[in-house]
N, C-alpha and C positions, 0 to 999 in steps of 0.2 A: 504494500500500500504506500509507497513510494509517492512523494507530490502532494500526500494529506496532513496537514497541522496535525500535532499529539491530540488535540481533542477531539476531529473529526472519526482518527481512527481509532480511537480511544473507546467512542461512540460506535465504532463498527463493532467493536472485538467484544464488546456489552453486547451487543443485540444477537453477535457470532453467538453465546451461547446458549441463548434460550435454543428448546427443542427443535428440529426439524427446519430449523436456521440455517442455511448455508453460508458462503461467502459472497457469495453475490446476492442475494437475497438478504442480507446483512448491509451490503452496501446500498442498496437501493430503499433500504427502508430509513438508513441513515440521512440517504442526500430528501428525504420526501421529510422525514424531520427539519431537517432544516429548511429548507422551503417552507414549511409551515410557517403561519404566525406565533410570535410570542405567546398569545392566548392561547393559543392551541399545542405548544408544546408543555404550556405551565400545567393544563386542564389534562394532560398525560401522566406528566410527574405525577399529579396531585391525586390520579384514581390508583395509580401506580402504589404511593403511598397509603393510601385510606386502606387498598387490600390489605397491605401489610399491618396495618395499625388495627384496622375491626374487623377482620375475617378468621374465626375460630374455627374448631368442630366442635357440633352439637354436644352436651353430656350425656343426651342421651343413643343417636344411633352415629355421632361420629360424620354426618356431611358436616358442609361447608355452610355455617352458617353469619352472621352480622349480630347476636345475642348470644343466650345461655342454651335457649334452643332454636330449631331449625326449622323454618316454614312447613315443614311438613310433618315433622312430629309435632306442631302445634295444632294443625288442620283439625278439627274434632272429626272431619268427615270423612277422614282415612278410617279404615278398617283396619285397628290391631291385633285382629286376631292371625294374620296375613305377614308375614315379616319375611321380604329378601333379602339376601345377604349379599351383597359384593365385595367387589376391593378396593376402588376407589372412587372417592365423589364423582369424578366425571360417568363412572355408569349410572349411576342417578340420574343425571342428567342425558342418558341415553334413552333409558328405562322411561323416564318422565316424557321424555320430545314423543316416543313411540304412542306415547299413551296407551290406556285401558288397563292400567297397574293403578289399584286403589287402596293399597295396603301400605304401611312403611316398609322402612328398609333398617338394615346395619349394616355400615362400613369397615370392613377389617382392616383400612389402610396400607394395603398388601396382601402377599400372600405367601404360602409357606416354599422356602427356596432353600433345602439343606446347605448348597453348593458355596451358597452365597452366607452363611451362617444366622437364616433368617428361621427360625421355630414357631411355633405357639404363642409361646411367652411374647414372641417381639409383636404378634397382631392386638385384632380388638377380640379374640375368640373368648376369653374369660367372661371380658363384659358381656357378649352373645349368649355366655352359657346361664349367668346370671339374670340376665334379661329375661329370657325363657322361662327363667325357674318360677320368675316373679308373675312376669305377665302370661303363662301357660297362653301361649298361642295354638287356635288348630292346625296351621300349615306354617311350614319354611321351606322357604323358596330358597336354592344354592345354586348363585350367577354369577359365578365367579368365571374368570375367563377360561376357554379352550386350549390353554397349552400344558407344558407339563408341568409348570407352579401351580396352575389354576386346578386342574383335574386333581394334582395330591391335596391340594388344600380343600376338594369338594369329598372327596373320601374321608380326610381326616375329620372334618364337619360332621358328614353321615353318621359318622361312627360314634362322635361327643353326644351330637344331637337323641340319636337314636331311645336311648332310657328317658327324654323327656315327653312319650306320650303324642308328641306331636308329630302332624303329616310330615314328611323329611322329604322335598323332591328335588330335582334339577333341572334347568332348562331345559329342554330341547335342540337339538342345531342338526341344521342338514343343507337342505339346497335354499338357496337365497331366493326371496320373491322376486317374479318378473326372470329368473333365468334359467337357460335351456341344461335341459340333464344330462344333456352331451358333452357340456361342456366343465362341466360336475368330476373333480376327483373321485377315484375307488373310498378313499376315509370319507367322505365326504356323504359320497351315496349309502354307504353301511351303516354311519349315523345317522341319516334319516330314516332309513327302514326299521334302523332301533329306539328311534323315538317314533315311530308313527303312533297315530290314537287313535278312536275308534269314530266313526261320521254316519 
């Protein structure tokens, strides 16, 4: 970055390392900064910081909330008896955009990864098992993702959950809406056949 004052590229190498940033896409979001107005880089900083300064997780299921709890576990019209469990706030907000989920959730903010010396202990599974014990839910839902953190940590789940009495399920996953089944991996189509239901 030859030809940039310290601070332009200063401002590159800051943006280089949020997620799925590259370096040209790093630099292009820089020079559109500056181009901007004053007011409009301040009105960045300043939402920039507010996240940092009032953005928690809930005490009670662990999203992302602006208080002590979270628009959703406050909703009275959510159905508790219904608790999904994921790994991180952004599948809440996947789960949510999809709609037709009217139950809460619990965030384990991760998920189990021996490799990486990530256990039990290190998620939200105690508070879940706690949760359960208190509010005897009929159903739990386990959405945790499809790879191989996600699948040991919906086993390990299964397994905890299990003596609580309540439904224990898992998502479903197979062929994606709107796409040809030709074009469908072998894992892909096996999983569907294993989740079908009955119509």
């Amino acid at each position: 970055m030859s030809g940039f004052p310290d601070s332009m590229r200063n401002l590159v190498e800051k943006i280089g390392r949020l997620p799925g940033i590259g370096p040209k896409t790093a630099q292009r979001l820089a020079f559109h900064i500056l181009k901007s107005s004053r007011a409009e880089a301040e009105e960045l900083a300043a939402a920039v910081m507010k996240v940092k300064d009032s953005v928690r997780f809930c005490s009670v299921c662990n999203n992302l909330s602006d208080g002590n709890i979270c628009n959703i576990c406050s909703n009275k019209m959510r159905d508790r008896s219904l608790i999904c469990v994921v790994e991180e706030p952004k599948d809440v907000v996947a789960i949510e955009k999809a709609g037709g989920f009217t139950g809460v959730y619990h965030v384990l903010l991760g998920s189990l990864s021996p490799l990486d010396g990530i256990g039990p202990q290190d998620l939200k599974i105690k508070e879940l098992l706690d949760r359960v014990r208190k509010d005897r839910p009929k159903e739990i839902i386990i959405a945790t993702d499809f790879n191989t953190e996600g699948e040991a940590t919906a086993l390990y789940l299964a397994r905890e959950l299990k003596p609580s009495g309540a439904s224990v399920t898992r998502v479903a996953y197979g062929i994606p809406v709107g796409s040809n089944l030709e074009y469908a991996d072998q894992a892909t189509i096996y999983k569907a056949f294993e989740g079908r239901r009955q119509v």
